[in-house]
N, C-alpha and C positions, 0 to 999 in steps of 0.2 A: 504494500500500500504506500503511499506518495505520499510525503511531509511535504506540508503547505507552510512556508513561510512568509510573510505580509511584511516591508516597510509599510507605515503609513503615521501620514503626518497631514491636516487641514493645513500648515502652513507649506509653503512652495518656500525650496531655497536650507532645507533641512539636514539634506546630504540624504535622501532616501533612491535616486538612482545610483548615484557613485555605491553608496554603499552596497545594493544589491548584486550590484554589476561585480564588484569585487567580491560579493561573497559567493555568486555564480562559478564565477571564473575560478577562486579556489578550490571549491569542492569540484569542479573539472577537472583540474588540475590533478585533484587525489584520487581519481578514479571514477569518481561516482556519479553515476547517471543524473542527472542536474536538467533542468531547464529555467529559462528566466521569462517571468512572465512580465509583458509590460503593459500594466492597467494605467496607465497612466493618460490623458488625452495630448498629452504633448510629446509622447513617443518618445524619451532620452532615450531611455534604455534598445530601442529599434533602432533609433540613430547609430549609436554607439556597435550595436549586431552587423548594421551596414556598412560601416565603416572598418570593422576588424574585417568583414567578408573584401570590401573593394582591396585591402593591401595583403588579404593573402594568410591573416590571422587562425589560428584554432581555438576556439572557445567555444561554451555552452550553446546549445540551440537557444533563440529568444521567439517566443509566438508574443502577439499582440490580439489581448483581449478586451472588449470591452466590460466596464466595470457591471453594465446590469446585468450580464451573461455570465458573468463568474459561476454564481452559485451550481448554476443549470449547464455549463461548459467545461469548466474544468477539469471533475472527474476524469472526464473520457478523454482531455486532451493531456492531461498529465499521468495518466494510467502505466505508459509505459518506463517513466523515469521512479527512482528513487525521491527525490527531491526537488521542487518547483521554490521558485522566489518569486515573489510576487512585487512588482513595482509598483506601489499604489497614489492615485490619482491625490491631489492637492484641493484644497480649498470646499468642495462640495463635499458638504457632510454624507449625505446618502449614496455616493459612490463609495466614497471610503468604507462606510460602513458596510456595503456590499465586499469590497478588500477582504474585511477585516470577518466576514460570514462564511468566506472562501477560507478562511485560513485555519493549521492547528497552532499557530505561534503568530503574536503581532509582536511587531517591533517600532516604537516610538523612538523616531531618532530626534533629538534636540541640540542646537546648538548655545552654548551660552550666552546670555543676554537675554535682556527682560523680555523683548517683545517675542519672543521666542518660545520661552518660559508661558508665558501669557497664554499663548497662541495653542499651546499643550493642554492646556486646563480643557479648552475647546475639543481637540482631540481626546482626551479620558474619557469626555462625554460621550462621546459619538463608539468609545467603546465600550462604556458600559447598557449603549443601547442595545450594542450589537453583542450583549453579556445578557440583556435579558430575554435573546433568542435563541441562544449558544451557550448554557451558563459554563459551559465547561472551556472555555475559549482562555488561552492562557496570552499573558502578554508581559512585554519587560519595557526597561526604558535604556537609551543606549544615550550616554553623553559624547557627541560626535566635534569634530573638529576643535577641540579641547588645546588649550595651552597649559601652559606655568602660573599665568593668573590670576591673578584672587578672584576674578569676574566667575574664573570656570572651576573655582572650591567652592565658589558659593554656591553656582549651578547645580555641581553636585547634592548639595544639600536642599535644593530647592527641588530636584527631581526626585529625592525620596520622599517630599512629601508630599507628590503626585496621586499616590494609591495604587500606585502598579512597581514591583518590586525592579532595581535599575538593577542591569547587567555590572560584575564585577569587573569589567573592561570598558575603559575608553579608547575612541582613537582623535586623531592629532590633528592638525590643522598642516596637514602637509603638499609641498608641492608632487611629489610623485603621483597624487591621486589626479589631480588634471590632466599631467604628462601620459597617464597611463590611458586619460580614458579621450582623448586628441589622437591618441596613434591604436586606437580597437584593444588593448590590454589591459586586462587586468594589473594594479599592482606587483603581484605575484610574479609576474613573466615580465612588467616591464623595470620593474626593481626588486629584485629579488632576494636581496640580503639586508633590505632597508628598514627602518622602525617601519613605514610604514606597511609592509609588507607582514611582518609579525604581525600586527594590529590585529589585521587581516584573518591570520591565522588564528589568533586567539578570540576575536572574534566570533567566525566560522564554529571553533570545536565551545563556545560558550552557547550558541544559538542552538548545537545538535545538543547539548546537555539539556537545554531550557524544554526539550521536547520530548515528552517519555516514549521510549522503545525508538529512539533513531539510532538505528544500527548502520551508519554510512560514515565511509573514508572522510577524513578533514585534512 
C-alpha cells in the first residue's frame, strides 16, 4: 500500500515544492518506488519534472493532479509506487484541505517570521477540519529555511504551540536548494556532501518514522 505524504501550507512562499521535490528525489535516490505528486495550480513541482526531463536528469516520476480529484484519483494512480509526495496547492483552504484528505502524513512547513507564523494558525485550521473527516490523519510541523537567529529560536517555540507536534529537524536557509532545483536536481545529486543535503536526508528518514508501518529505503 502507498504512503501519502502532503506538504501543505495556505500560505505560498513556504518552501512546500523545494521541499517535496527534495524529498522525492531522495527516496529515489535510495531505491524506493516514489512519485511526486503536484496539486499545486501553479505546477512548480511539473516545472521543475520538465526541466530535469529537457537536460537529461533521472529523478522521480511527477503526475499533476488536481486538488478536487485527489481523494477519488489517487488511489489508482499511486497504486503502483511505495511512496507518493504530494505538493499541495496554497492559499484556498478547500483544496488544501482536499491535500490534506488524500494524505496519511501532513507536513506544515513554516518559515520564520511572524506573518508566516500567523499564516499557520490558518493552516491548523483547515487541518483540523480535514481531522474531523479523517480523525486519524497524522500531521507535524517542519521549521524550514531556518538560520542562527533568534527570529528562528523563537519560531521554534512558537510552532510548538501550534497543536500539531514539530518534526525534531530543521532545515536551513541554503543556496544549494535553488541551485539544485534551476538545473532538475534534487539536493542530493546536485550537492551531495553539503549541510544541505543531510537536511534532506534526515528529513526524508524523520517523515518515514512520522508514519506507522513505512517500511521504505531513505
Amino acid at each position: 500500500m502507498c504512503v501519502v505524504i502532503a506538504f501543505c501550507n495556505l500560505k505560498g512562499g513556504a518552501g512546500k515544492t523545494t521541499l517535496a521535490v527534495n524529498v522525492a528525489s531522495a527516496l529515489h535516490r535510495g531505491g524506493t518506488r516514489v512519485v511526486l505528486v503536484d496539486a499545486d495550480p501553479q505546477g512548480s513541482a511539473t516545472a521543475w519534472a520538465s526541466r530535469a526531463a529537457e537536460l537529461g536528469r533521472e529523478g522521480p516520476p511527477c503526475i499533476s493532479v488536481a486538488s478536487a480529484a485527489l481523494r477519488r484519483d489517487l488511489p489508482k494512480l499511486v497504486a503502483p509506487f511505495e511512496v507518493a509526495i504530494i505538493d499541495g496547492p496554497a492559499r484556498l483552504g478547500s483544496e488544501t484541505r482536499a491535500a490534506m484528505l488524500a494524505a496519511d502524513l501532513v507536513v506544515v512547513p513554516m518559515s520564520p517570521g511572524a506573518v508566516d507564523l500567523w499564516a499557520a494558525t490558518e493552516t491548523v485550521r483547515v487541518l483540523e477540519e480535514a481531522r474531523g473527516l479523517r480523525p486519524e490523519l497524522r500531521a507535524v510541523a517542519l521549521l524550514n529555511r531556518a538560520d542562527r537567529t533568534a527570529l528562528s529560536r523563537l519560531a521554534k517555540t512558537a510552532i510548538a504551540e501550534l497543536g500539531i507536534p514539530p518534526l525534531d529537524v530543521t532545515v536551513g536557509a541554503r543556496v544549494a536548494f535553488g541551485e539544485g532545483m534551476l538545473t532538475g536536481l534534487g539536493v542530493i545529486d546536485h550537492a551531495p556532501g553539503s549541510d544541505a543535503a543531510h537536511e534532506i536526508h534526515k528529513l526524508t528518514r524523520a517523515l518515514l518514522a512520522a508514519v506507522a508501518g513505512a517500511e521504505v529505503a531513505a
